[in-house]
C-alpha positions in Angstrom: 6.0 -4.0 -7.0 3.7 -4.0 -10.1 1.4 -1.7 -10.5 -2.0 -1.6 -12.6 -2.2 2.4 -12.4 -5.8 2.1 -14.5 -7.1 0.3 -11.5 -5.2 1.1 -8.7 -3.9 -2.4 -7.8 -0.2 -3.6 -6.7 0.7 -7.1 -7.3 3.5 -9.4 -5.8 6.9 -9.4 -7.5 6.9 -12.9 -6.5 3.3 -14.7 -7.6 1.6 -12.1 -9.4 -1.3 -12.3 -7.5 -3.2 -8.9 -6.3 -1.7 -7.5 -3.0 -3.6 -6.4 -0.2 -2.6 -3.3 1.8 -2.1 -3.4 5.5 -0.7 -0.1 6.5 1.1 3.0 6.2 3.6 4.4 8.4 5.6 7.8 8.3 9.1 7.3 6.8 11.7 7.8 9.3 13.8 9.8 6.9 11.7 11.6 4.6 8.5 12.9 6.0 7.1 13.0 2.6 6.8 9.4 1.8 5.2 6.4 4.0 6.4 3.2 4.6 3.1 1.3 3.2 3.1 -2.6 3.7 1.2 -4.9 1.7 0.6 -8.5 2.7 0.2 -11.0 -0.5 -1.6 -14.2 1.0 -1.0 -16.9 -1.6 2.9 -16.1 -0.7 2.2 -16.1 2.9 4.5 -12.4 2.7 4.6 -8.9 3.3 5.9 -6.4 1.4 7.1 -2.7 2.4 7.6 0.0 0.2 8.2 3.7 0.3 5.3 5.5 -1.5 4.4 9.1 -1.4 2.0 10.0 1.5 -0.7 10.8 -1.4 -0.6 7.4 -3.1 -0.3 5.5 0.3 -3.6 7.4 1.3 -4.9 6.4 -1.8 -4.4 2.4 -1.5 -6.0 3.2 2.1 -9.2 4.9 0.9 -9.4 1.9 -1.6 -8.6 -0.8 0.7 -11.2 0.4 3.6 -13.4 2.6 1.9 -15.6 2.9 5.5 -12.3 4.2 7.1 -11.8 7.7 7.5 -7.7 8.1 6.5 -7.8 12.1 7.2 -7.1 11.9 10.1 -8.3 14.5 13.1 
């Protein structure tokens, strides 16, 4: 994954083009990090990395910013 820390963006490995995040599920091994997938749609792929649970909520809150990613 590339990343553009100034503004927060990942792009594909593949096409360079912005990725868009889909979602982020708790690693099954390390309950730290979250298995966060993006989806790039001029590949037509996903991509799945393992990001700390703070930057994973971070691409959420930046992704939806109407969605509440607390949690209850």
């Amino acid at each position: 994954m590339i990343f553009d820390a100034a503004e927060e963006k990942a792009f594909c490995p593949k096409c360079r083009q912005p990725l868009f995040y889909v979602t982020a599920l708790p690693h099954p091994k390390a309950p730290q990090m979250r298995k966060t997938t993006f989806v790039c749609y001029p590949c037509n792929r996903t991509w799945t990395y393992s990001l700390a649970a703070e930057v994973a909520e971070r691409y959420a809150a930046g992704s939806h910013p109407d969605v509440d990613t607390a949690g209850p």
